[in-house]
Short mmCIF file of the C-alpha atoms (twelve columns), coordinates in Angstrom:
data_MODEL
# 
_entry.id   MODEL 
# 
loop_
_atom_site.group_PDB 
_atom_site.id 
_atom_site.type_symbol 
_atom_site.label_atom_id 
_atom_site.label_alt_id 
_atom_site.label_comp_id 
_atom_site.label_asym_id 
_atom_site.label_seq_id 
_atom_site.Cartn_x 
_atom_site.Cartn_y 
_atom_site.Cartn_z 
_atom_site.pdbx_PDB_model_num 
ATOM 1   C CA . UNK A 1   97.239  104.070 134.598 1 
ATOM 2   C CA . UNK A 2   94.106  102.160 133.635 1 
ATOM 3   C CA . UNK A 3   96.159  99.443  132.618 1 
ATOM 4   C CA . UNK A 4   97.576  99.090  135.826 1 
ATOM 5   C CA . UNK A 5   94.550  99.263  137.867 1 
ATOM 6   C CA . UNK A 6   93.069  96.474  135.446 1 
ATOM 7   C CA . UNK A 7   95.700  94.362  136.470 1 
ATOM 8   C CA . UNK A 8   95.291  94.565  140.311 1 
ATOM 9   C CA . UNK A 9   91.768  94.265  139.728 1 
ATOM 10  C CA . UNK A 10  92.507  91.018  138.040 1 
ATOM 11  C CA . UNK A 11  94.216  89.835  141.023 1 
ATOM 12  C CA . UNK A 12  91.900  91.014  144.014 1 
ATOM 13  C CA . UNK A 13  88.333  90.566  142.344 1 
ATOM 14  C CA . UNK A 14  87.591  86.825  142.644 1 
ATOM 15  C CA . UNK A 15  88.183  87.037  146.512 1 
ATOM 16  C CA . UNK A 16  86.593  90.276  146.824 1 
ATOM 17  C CA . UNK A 17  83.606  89.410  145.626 1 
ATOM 18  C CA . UNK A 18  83.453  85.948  147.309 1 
ATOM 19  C CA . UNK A 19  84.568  88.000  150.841 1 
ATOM 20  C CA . UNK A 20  81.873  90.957  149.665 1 
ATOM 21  C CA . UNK A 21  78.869  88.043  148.944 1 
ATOM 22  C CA . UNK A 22  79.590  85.864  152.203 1 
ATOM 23  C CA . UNK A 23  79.791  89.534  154.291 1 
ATOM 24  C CA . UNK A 24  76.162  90.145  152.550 1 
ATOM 25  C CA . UNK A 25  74.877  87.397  153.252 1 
ATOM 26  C CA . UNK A 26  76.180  86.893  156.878 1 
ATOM 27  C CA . UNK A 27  73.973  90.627  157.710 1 
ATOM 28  C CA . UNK A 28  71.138  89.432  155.639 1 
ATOM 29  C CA . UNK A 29  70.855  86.057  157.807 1 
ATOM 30  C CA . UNK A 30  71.147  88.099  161.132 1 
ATOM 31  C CA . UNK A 31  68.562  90.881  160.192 1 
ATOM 32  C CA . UNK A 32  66.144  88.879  157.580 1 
ATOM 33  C CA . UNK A 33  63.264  86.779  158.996 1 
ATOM 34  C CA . UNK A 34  63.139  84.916  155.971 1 
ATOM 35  C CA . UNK A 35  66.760  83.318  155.629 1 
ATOM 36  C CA . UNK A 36  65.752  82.037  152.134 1 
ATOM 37  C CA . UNK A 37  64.272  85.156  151.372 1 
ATOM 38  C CA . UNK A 38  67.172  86.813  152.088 1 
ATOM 39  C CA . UNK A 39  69.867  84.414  150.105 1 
ATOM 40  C CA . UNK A 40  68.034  84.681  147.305 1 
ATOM 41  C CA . UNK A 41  68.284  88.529  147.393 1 
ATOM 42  C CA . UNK A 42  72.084  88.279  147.610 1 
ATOM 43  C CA . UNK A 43  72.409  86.234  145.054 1 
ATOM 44  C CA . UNK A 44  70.698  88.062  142.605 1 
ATOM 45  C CA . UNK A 45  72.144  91.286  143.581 1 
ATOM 46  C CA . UNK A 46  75.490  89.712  143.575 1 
ATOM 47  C CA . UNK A 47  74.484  88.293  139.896 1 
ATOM 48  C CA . UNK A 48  73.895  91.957  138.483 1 
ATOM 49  C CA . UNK A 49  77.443  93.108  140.087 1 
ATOM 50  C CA . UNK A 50  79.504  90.391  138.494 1 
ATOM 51  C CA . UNK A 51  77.243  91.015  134.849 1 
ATOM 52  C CA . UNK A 52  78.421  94.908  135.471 1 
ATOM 53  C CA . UNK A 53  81.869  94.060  135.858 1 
ATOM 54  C CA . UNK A 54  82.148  91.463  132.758 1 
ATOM 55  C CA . UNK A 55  81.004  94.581  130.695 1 
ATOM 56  C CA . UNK A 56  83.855  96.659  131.723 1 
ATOM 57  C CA . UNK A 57  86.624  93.881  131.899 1 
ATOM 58  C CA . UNK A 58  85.878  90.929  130.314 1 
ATOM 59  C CA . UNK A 59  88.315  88.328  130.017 1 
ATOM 60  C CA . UNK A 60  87.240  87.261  126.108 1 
ATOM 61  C CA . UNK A 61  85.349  90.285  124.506 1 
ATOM 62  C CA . UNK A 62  83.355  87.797  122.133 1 
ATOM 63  C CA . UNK A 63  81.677  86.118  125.183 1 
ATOM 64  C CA . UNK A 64  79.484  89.372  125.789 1 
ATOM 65  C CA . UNK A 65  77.860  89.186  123.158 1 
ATOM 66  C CA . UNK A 66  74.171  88.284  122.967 1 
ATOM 67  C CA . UNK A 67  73.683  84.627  121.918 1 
ATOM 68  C CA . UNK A 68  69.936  84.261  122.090 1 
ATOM 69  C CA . UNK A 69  69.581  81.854  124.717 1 
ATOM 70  C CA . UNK A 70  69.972  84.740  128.031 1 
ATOM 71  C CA . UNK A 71  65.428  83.592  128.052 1 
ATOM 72  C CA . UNK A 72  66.401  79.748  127.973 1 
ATOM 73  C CA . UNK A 73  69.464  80.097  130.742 1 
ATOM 74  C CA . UNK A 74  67.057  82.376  133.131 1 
ATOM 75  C CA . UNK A 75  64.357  79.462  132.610 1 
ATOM 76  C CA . UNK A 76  67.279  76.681  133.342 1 
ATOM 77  C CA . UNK A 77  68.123  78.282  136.210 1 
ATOM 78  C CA . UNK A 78  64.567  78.625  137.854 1 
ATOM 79  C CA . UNK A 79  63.778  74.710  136.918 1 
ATOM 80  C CA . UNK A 80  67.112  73.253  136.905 1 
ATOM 81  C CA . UNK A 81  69.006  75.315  139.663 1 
ATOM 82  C CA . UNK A 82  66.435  76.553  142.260 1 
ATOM 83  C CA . UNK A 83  63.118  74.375  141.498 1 
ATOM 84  C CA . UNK A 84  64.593  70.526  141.136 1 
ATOM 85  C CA . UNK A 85  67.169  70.788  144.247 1 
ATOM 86  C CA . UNK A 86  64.633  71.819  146.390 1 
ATOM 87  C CA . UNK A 87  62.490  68.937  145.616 1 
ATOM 88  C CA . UNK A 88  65.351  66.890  145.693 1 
ATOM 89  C CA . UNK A 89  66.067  67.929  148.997 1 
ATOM 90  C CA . UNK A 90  62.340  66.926  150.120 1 
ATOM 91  C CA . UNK A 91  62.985  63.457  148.869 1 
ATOM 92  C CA . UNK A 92  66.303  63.423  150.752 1 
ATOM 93  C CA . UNK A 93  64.851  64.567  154.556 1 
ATOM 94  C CA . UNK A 94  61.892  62.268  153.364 1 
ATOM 95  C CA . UNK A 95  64.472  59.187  153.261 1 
ATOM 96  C CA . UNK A 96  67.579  59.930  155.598 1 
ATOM 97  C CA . UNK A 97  65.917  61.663  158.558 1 
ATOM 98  C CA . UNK A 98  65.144  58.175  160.198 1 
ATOM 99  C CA . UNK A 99  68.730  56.821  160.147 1 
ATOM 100 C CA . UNK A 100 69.661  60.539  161.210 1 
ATOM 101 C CA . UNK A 101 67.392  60.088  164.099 1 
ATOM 102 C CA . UNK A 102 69.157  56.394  164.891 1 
ATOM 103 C CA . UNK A 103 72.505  57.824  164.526 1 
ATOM 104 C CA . UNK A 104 72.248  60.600  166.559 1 
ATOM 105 C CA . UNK A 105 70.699  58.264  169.483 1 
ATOM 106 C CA . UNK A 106 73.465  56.044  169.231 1 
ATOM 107 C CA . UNK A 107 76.215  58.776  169.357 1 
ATOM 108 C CA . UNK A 108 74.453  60.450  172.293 1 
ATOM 109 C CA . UNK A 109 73.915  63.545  170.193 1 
ATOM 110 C CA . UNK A 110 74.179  65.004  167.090 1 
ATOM 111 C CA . UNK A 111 77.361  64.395  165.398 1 
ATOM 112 C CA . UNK A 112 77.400  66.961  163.563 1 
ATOM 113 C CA . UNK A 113 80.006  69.568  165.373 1 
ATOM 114 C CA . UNK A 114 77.724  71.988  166.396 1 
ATOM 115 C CA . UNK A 115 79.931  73.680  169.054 1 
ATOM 116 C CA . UNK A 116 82.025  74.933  166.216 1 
ATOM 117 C CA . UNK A 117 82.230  78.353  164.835 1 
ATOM 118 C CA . UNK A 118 79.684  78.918  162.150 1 
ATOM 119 C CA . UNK A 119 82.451  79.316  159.824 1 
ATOM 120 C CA . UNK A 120 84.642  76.014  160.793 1 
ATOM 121 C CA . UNK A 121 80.783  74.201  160.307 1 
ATOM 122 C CA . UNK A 122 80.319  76.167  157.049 1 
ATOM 123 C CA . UNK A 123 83.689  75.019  155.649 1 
ATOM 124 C CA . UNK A 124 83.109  71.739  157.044 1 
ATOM 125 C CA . UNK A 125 80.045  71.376  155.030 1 
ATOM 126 C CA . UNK A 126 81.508  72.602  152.350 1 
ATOM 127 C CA . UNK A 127 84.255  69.847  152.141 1 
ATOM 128 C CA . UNK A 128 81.949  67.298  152.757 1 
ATOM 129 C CA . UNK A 129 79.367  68.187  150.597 1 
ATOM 130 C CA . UNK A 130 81.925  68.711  147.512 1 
ATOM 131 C CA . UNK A 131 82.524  64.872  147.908 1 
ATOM 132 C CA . UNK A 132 79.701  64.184  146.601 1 
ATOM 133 C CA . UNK A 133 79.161  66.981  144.425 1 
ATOM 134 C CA . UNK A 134 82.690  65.882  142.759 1 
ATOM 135 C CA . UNK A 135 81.414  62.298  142.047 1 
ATOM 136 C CA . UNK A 136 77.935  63.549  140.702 1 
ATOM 137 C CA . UNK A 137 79.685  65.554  138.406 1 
ATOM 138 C CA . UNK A 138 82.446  62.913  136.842 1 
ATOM 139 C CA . UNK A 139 79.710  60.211  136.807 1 
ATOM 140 C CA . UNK A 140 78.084  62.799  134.736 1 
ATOM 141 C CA . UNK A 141 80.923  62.955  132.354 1 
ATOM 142 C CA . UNK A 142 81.837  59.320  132.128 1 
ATOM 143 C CA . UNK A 143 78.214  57.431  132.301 1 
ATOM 144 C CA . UNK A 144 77.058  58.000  128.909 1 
ATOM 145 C CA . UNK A 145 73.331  58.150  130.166 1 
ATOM 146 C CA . UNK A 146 74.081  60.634  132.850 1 
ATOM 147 C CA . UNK A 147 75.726  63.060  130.050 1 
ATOM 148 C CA . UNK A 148 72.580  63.317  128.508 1 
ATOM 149 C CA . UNK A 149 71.364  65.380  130.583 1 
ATOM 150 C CA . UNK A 150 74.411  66.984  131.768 1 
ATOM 151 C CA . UNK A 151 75.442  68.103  128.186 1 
ATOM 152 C CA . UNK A 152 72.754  70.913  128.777 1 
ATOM 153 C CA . UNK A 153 75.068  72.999  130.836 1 
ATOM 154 C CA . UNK A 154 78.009  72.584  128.832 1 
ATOM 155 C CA . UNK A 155 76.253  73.116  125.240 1 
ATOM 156 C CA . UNK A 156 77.049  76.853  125.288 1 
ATOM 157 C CA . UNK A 157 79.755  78.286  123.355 1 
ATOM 158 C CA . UNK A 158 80.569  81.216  125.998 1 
ATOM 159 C CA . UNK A 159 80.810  81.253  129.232 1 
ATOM 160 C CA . UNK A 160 79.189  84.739  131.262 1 
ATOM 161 C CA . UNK A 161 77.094  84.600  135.173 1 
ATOM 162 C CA . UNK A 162 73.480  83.595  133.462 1 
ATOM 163 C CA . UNK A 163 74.532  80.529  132.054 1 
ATOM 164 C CA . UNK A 164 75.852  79.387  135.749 1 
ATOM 165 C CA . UNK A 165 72.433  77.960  136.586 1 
ATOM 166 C CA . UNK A 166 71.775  76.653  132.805 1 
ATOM 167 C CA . UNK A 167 70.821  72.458  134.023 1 
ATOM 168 C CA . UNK A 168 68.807  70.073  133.307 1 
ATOM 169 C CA . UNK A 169 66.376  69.588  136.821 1 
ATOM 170 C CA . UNK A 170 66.960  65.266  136.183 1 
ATOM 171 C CA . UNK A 171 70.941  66.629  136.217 1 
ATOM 172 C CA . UNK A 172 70.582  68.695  139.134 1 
ATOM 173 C CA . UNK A 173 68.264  66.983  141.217 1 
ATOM 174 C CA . UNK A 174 70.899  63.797  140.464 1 
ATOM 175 C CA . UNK A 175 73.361  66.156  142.039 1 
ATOM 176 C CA . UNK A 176 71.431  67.320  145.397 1 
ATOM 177 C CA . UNK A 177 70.955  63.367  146.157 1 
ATOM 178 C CA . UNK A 178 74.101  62.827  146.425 1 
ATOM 179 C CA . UNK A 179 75.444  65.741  148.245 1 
ATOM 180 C CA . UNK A 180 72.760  66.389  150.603 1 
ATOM 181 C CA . UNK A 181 72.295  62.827  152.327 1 
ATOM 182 C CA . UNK A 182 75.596  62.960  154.285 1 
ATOM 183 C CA . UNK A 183 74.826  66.734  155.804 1 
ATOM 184 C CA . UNK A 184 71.288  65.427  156.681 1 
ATOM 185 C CA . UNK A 185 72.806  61.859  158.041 1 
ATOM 186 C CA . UNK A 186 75.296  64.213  160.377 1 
ATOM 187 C CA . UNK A 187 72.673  66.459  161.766 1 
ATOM 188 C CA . UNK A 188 74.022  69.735  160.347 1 
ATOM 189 C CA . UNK A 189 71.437  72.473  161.361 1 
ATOM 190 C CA . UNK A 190 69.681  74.411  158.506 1 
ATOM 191 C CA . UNK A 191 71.896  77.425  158.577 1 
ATOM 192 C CA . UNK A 192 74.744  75.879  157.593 1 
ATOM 193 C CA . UNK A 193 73.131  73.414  155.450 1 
ATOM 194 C CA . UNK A 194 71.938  77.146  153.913 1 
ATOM 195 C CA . UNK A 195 75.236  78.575  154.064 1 
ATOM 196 C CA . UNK A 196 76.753  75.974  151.983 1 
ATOM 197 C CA . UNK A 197 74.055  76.436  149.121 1 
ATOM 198 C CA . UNK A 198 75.085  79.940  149.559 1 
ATOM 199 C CA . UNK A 199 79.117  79.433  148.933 1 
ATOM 200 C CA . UNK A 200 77.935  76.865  145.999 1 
ATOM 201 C CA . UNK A 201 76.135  79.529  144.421 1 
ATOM 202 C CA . UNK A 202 78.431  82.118  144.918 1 
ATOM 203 C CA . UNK A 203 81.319  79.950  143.569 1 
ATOM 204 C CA . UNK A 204 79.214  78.807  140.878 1 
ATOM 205 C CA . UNK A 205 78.721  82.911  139.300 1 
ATOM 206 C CA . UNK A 206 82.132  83.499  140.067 1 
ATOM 207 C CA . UNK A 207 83.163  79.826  137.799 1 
ATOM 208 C CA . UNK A 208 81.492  80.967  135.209 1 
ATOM 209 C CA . UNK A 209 82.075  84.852  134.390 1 
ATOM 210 C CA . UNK A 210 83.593  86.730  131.650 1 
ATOM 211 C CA . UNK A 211 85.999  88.648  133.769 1 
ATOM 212 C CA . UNK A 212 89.185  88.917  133.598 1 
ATOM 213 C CA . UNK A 213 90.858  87.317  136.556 1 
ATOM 214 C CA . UNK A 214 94.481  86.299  137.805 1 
ATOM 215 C CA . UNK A 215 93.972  83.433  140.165 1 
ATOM 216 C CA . UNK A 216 97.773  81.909  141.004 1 
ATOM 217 C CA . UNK A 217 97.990  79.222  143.811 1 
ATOM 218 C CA . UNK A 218 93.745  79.876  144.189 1 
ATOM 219 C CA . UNK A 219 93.598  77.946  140.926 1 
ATOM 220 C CA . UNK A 220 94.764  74.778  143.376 1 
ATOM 221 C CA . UNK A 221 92.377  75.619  146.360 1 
ATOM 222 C CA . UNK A 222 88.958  76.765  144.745 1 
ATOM 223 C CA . UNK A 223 86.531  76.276  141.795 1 
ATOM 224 C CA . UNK A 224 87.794  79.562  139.569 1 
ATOM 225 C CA . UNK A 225 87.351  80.466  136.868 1 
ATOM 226 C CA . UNK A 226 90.670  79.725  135.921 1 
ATOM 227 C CA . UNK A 227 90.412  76.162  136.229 1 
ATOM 228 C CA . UNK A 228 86.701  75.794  135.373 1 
ATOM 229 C CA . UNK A 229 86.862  77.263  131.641 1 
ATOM 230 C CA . UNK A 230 89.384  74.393  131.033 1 
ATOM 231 C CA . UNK A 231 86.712  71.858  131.945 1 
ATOM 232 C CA . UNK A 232 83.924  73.926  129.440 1 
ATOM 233 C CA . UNK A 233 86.496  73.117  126.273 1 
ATOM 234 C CA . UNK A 234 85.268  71.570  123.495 1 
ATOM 235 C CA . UNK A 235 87.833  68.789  123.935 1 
ATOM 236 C CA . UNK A 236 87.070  65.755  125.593 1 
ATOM 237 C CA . UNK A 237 90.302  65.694  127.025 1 
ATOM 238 C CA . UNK A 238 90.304  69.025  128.702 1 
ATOM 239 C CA . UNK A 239 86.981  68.638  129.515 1 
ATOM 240 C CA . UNK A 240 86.636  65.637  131.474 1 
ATOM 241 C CA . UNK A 241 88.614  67.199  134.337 1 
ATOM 242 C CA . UNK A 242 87.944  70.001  137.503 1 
ATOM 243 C CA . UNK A 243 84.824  68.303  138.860 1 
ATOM 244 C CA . UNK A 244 84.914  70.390  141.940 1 
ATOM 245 C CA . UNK A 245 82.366  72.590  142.959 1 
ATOM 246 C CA . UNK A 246 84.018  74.932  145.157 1 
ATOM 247 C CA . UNK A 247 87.237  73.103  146.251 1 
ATOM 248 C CA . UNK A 248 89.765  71.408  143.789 1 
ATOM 249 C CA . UNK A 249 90.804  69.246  146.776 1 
ATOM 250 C CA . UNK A 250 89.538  65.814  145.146 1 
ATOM 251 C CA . UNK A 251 90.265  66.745  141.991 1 
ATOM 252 C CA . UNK A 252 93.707  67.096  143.023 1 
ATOM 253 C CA . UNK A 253 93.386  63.782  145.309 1 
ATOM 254 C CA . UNK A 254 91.717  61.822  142.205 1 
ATOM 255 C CA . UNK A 255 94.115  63.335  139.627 1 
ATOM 256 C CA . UNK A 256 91.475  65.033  137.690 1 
ATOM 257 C CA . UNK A 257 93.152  68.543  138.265 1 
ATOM 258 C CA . UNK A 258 93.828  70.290  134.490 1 
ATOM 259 C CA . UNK A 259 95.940  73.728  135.107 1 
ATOM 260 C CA . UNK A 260 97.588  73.915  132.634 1 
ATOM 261 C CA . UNK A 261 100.512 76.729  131.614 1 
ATOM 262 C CA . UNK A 262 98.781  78.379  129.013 1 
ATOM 263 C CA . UNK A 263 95.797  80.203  128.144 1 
ATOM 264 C CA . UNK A 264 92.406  78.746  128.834 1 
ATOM 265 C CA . UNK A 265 90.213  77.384  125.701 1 
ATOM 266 C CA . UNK A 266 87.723  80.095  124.027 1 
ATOM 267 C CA . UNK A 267 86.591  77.108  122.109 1 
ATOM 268 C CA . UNK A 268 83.643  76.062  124.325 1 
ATOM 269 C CA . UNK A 269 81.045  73.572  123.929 1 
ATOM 270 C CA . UNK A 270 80.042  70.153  122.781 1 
ATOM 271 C CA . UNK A 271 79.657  67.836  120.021 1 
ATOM 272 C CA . UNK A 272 76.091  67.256  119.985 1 
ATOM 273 C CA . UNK A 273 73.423  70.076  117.883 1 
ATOM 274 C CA . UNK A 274 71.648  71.200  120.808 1 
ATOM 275 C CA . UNK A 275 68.235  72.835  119.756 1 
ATOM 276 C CA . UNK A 276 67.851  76.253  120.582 1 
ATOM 277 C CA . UNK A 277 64.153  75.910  122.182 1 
ATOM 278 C CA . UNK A 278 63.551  75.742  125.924 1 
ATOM 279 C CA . UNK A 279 61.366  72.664  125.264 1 
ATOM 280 C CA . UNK A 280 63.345  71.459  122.989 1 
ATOM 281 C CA . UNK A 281 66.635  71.628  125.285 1 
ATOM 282 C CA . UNK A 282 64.099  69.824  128.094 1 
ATOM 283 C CA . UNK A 283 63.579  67.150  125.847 1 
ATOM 284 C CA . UNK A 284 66.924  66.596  123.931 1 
ATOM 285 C CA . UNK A 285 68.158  63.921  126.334 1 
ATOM 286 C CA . UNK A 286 65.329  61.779  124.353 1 
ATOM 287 C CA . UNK A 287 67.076  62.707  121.213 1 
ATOM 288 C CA . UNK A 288 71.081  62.687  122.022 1 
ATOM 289 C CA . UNK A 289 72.151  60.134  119.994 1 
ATOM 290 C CA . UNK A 290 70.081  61.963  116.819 1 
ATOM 291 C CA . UNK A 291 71.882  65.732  118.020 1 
ATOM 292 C CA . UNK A 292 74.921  64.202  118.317 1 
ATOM 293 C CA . UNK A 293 74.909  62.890  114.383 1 
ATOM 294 C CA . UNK A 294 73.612  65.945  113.835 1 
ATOM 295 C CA . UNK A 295 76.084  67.754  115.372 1 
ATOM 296 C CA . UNK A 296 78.846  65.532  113.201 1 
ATOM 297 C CA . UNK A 297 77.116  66.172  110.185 1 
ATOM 298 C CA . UNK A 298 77.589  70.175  110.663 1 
ATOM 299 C CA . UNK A 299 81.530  69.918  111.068 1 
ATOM 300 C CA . UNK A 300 81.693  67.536  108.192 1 
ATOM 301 C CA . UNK A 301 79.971  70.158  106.082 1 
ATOM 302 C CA . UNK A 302 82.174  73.296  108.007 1 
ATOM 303 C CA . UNK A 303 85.348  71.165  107.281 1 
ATOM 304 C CA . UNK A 304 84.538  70.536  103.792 1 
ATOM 305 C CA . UNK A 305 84.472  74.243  102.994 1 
ATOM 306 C CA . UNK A 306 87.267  75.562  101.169 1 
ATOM 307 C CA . UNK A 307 88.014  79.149  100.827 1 
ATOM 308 C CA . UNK A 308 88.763  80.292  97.126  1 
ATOM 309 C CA . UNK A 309 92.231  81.090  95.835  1 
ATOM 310 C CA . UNK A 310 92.218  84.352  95.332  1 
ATOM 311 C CA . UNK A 311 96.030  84.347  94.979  1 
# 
């Protein structure tokens, strides 16, 4: 009996929660003064569910436990997730609200479709902000420099909802520049601009946990945890694929979609000795070349071991 309800868990949790945190956040929005306030309370709240859940079925048992950086990923989060977008974002009304301002006089109006339902906009910005979200994220996997900093988030060897937010601020404000323009250039209004942060975040957790999900044809259509644990593999190959952020739509356009027929990697990380201080971690894009001959070094040593015969 538990069995079976663990298995139709599996397959109604990742758009349960997604349905449950959009529902929250829709009645937080309409009875909240603060909007941002009020996000931020959903997602935290939504956080502690999905940590609940991984306790009681977690897709790989190993990943719960405690790997002494839960301090460092809350302190990633705070600078890298919530601290360096929004100052990103500054710079970004800063330098596109002018041409805004000339496109919207030229068009007559905004052209951002603001007669829409709030959900049509939402998806809409959703779509259009994964463009550039997509090519942030491969340039950060194929421009050497850019990995530098983006090795931060993938330097883990589990995946669980903390580490969602674990970025380097260079890495994440790189990110916001190059999603955000195009919603500002269009005139989207700040609630859905808000919303969208809100599905990326809530997409983000749900990429990222230790439950056990079965995903199916949603594996082609979202940002799951399915598809993203491929793209947290310790091999290159398996790695450098699933850019998305919420949709797999140009990963499956660009050919970078990995969904493969068997089981996803446990082996998770990267090459490089990342240091285990917050500072440290800060500072390591300084350093990369040095932590990744460090990080050779180790599995020389690891391979070289040979157990004893004790045949």
């Amino acid at each position: 009996m538990v069995n079976r309800v663990r298995g139709v868990l599996s397959y109604i949790l990742w758009p349960a929660l997604l349905a449950g945190a959009l529902a929250a956040t829709y009645s937080a929005f309409h009875w909240h003064v603060n909007r941002i306030a009020a996000l931020g309370a959903v997602y935290v709240g939504f956080a502690v569910l999905v940590g609940i859940i991984e306790q009681i079925m977690p897709h790989y048992r190993p990943w719960n436990r405690n790997d002494g950086q839960v301090p460092r990923d809350l302190g990633h989060t705070l600078l890298g997730s919530i601290v360096a977008p929004r100052v990103a974002d500054g710079l970004v009304l800063a330098a596109v609200t002018a041409p805004q301002v000339w496109l919207a006089a030229w068009y007559g109006r905004d052209v951002w479709p603001a007669h829409w339902p709030i959900g049509a906009q939402v998806a809409l910005a959703v779509v259009l902000g994964d463009f550039g979200g997509y090519w942030a994220h491969r340039l950060a996997h194929t421009v050497p420099f850019l990995w530098r900093f983006h090795a931060l988030h993938h330097s883990p060897g589990r995946l669980y909802f903390v580490n969602t937010g674990r970025f380097h601020p260079i890495d994440s404000a790189k990110s916001t520049l190059l999603i955000a323009p195009v919603l500002v250039l269009l005139g989207a209004p700040e609630e859905v601009m808000l919303w969208q942060v809100a599905v990326t975040n809530y997409i983000g957790i749900l990429s990222h946990c230790n439950i056990e999900m079965r995903l199916g044809f949603l594996n082609y259509l979202f940002n799951t945890p399915g598809v993203h644990r491929w793209h947290h593999s310790r091999v290159p190959a398996e790695a450098d694929n699933n850019y998305g952020e919420n949709v797999m739509l140009y990963d499956v356009l660009f050919r970078t979609h990995l969904n493969p027929d068997r089981p996803a990697p446990v082996d998770l990380g990267i090459k490089a000795a990342m240091p285990a201080g917050f500072v440290a971690q800060l500072l390591s894009p300084i350093h990369f070349r040095r932590l990744e001959e460090e990080g050779a070094r180790r599995r020389s040593q690891a391979a070289a071991v040979v157990p004893e015969n004790v045949g």
